[in-house]
C-alpha positions, 0 to 999 in steps of 0.5 A, a space after each residue: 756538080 761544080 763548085 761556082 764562086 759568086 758575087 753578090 752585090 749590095 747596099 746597106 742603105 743605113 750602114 752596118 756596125 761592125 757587130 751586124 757585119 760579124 753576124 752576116 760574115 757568120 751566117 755566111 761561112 758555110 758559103 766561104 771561098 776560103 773552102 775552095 782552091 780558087 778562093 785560096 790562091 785569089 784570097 777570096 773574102 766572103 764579105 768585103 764592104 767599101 766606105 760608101 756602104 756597098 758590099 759584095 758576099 762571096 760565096 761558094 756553091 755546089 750546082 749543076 749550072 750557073 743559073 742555078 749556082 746565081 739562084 742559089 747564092 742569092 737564096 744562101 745570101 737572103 737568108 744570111 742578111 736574114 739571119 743578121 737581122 737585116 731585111 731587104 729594105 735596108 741591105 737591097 742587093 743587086 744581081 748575082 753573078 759568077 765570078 769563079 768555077 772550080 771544077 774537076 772537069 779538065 
């Protein structure tokens, strides 16, 4: 298995308090790139949003390939907007995609 960093782009179509946004970033944090040594040396965030309300989820995780790592972090991703109390039509998100591997493999 190798461990991917993946982005995962968003909206939050009528914003986010900063309450909501606590509560995502920790339903999120078993996912955070902080665990990971790539997400140490670029200082990874597992939440950033931008003033225009468009957000990015950083996560980590563990799997066999990428499509799997990119179906996975949007499984991880829908149920931390979930959990948040966000539903898909007001936090629509965008494809995911790889942004890091940290693997052993050499």
């Amino acid at each position: 298995m190798t461990t991917y960093v993946i982005s995962v782009p968003g909206t939050f179509t009528a914003g986010a308090a900063a309450e909501t946004r606590s509560r995502l970033a920790r339903a999120l944090r078993p996912a955070d790139p902080h665990e990971t040594r790539l997400g140490n040396a670029e200082d990874l965030d597992v939440l950033s949003v931008n003033d225009d309300n468009t957000f990015t989820l950083r996560l980590t995780v563990e799997a066999d390939s990428g499509p799997h790592a990119e179906e996975k972090a949007r499984r991880l991703a829908d149920a931390a907007l979930r959990d948040a109390g966000l539903d898909d039509g007001s936090t629509p998100l965008g494809p995911a995609v790889i942004t890091g591997i940290d693997s052993e493999i050499r």
